[in-house]
N, C-alpha and C positions, 0 to 999 in steps of 0.2 A: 280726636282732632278738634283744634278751636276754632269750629263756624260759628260767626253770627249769624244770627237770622236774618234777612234782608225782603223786607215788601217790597214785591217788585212793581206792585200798582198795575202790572198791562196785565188785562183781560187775555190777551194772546199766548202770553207766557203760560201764564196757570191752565189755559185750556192745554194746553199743548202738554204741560208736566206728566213725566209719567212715572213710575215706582224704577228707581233705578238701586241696584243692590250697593252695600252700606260695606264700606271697607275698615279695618281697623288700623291702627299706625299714622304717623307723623303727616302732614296737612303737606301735601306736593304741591309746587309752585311752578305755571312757567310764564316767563315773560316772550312778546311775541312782539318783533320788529315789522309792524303793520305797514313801515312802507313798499317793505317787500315779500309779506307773507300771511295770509290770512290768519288772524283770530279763532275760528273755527274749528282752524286743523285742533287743536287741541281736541276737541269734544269725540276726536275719533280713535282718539285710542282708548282701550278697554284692560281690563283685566279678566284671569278665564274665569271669576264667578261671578262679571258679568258688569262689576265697579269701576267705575270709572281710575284710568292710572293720575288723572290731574285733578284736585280739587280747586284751585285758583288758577284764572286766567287776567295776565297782565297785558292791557294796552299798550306797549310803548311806541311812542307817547306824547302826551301834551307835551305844553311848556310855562314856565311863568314869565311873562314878558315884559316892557316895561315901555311906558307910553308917557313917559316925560314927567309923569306926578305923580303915578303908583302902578303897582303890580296888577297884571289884565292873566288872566286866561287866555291862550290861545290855542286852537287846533290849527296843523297842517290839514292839507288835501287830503293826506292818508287817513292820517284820523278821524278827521271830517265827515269822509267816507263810510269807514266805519261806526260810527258812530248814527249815519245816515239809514244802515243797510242792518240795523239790530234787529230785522225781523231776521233776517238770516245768518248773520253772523255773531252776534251776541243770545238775543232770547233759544237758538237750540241749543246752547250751554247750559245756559239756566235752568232749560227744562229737563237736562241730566242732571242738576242739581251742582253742577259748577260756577261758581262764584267769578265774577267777572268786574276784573276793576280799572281804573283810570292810572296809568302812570303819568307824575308829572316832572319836569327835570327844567332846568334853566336854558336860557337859549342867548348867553353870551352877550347881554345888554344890561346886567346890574342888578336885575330881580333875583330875589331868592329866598330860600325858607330862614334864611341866618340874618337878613337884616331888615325884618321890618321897622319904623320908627316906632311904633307902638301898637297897642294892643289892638285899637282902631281900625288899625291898618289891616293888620294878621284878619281881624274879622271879616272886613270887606272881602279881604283872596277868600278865605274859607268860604264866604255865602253866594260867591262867583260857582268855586268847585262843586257846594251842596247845588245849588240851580241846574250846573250841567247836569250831574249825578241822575236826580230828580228826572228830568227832561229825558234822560236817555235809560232809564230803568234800571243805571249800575248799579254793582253792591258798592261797591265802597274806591278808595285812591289810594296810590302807592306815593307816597314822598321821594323824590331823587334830587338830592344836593349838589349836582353834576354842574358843569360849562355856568354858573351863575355871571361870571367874570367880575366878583363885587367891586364897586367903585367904578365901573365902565358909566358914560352917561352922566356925573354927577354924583351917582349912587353911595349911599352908607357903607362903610366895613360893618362885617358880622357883626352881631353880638352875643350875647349870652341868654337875652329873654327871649329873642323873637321865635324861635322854632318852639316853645312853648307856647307861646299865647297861640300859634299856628294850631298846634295840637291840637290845645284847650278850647279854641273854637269851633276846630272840623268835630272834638268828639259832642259840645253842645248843638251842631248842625245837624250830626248825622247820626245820632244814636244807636242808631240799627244798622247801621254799616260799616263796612272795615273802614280801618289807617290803620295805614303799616308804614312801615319807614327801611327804604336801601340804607345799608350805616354807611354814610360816606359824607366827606366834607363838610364845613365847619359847625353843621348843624347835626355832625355826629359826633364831635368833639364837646358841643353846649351839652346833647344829652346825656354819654358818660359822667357828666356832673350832676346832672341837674334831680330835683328833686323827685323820690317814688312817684311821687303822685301825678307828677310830668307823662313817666314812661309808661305807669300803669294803664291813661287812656289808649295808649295804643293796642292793635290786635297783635301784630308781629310784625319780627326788624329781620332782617337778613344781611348775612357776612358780605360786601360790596366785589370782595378781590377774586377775581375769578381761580379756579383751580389751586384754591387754601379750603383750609376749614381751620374757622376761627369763629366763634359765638360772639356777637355784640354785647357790650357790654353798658347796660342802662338800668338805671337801678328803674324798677317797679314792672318788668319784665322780668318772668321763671323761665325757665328751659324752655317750657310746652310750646313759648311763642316765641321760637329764636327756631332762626337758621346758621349753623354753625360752616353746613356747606354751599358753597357756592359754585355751579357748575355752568359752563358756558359750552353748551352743544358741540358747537363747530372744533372748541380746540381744546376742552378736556379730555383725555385718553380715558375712555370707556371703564378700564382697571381704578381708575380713581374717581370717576363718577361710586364704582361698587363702592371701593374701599371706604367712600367717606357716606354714603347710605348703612355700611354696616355700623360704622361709626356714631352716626346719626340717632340708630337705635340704640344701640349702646350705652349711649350717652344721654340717654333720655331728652334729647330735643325733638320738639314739635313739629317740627318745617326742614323741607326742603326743596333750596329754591335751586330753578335753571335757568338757563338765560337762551333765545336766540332760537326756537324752539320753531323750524323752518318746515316750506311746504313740503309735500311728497312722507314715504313709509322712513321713520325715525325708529321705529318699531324695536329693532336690534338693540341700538343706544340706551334705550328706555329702559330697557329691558334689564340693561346690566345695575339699572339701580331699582328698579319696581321690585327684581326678586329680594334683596337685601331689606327694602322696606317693608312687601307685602309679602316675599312669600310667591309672588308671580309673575308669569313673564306677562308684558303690552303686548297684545293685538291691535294691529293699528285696521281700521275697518269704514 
């Protein structure tokens, strides 16, 4: 699996860490819709040698907003919250040694990773995201090119440079910590183009379309760090969660992501892609 290592800086954390058993196989993803369901639940399901079934846990999510002269960071209440409440909902992740990160997505006012004016710019967003980051002890950010509505506002159309210099700055900010990228929207279009050494700062990209499997396609990313499948909890049929986990293996890709990953025992679900990737069923506990 392709973990960075990530300083978490809080004394709380590291006391609390404790030996949690080391799985082998593709790097599991879930994203968790925070305004309605804890962060947490992730950290409770298991596998029976005792490994955790999630290696990434995704906030969704911030937003990039837009405040009349540039792109701002912002959290809702939810996230807010969470982010508020990391002794309990973020740091017991951590201390199973699940990586916890920031998604961030567009919020329908003109900001977005596909149109900064220049490289200036891309920077200021990135040292907003490093600061939160920083402040709240995450590993690292998810990129999501969603709802930008570019040119809303005033706003630039896309371009072709700005989700790189975006990259290019979060990987000079954050060294030790993830960027990953959902492939979707015009700033998954820039990167199919764009130069190795663009894609290469990233850790991993994942297939956006729910209930397909199809690997992104970005030069300076291998397999290891692609998610081919893309599974959305609530309305993927459990036979094709399996089927594209077997695939997964098969295929030698790294990741696999899910989406929507809600409170209460999931256990079952899980279950039908943990044994295709690991070999075992989820205990949820």
């Amino acid at each position: 699996m392709k973990i960075s290592p990530s300083s978490l800086g809080l004394l709380a954390t590291a006391a609390m860490t404790s030996i949690v058993a080391a799985k082998s196989g593709p790097t599991s993803v879930a994203y968790v819709e925070v305004n309605n369901n804890p962060i947490s639940n992730v950290g409770r399901y298991t596998l029976a040698d005792g490994s955790n079934a999630y290696d990434i846990a995704i906030i969704f999510a911030a937003n990039i907003n837009y405040n009349g002269t540039a792109a701002v960071l912002f959290n809702n209440d939810q996230v807010q919250s969470t982010l508020d409440n990391a002794a309990d909902q973020i740091q017991p992740l951590q201390a199973k040694g699940i990586k916890v990160l920031l998604s961030i997505l567009g919020n329908h006012q003109g900001a977005g990773f596909a149109n900064f004016a220049s490289q200036d710019a891309a920077a200021d967003f990135a040292g907003q995201v490093r600061d939160t980051l920083n402040q709240y002890g995450l590993d690292g950010v998810d990129l999501d090119d969603e709802y930008a509505d570019y040119g809303t506002n005033g706003t630039p159309q896309p371009n072709d440079q700005s989700i790189g210099w975006l990259i290019s700055a979060l990987r000079a900010d954050l060294p030790d910590k993830l960027v990953t990228f959902y492939n979707f929207g015009p700033s998954s279009d820039s990167l199919s183009s764009s130069p190795a050494s663009v894609g290469s700062q990233l850790d991993y990209s994942w297939n956006a379309i729910y209930d397909t499997y199809n690997a992104p396609q970005i030069p300076g990313l291998s397999d290891g760090s692609l998610s081919a499948a893309a599974i959305d909890i609530p309305t993927t049929p459990s036979s094709d969660a399996a089927s594209f986990a077997q695939r997964t293996v098969s295929d030698g890709y790294g990741a696999y992501m899910t989406y929507d990953l809600g409170s209460g025992d999931n256990s079952q679900y899980i279950s039908s892609f943990t044994q295709a990737l690991y070999g075992q069923a989820a205990t949820y506990n």
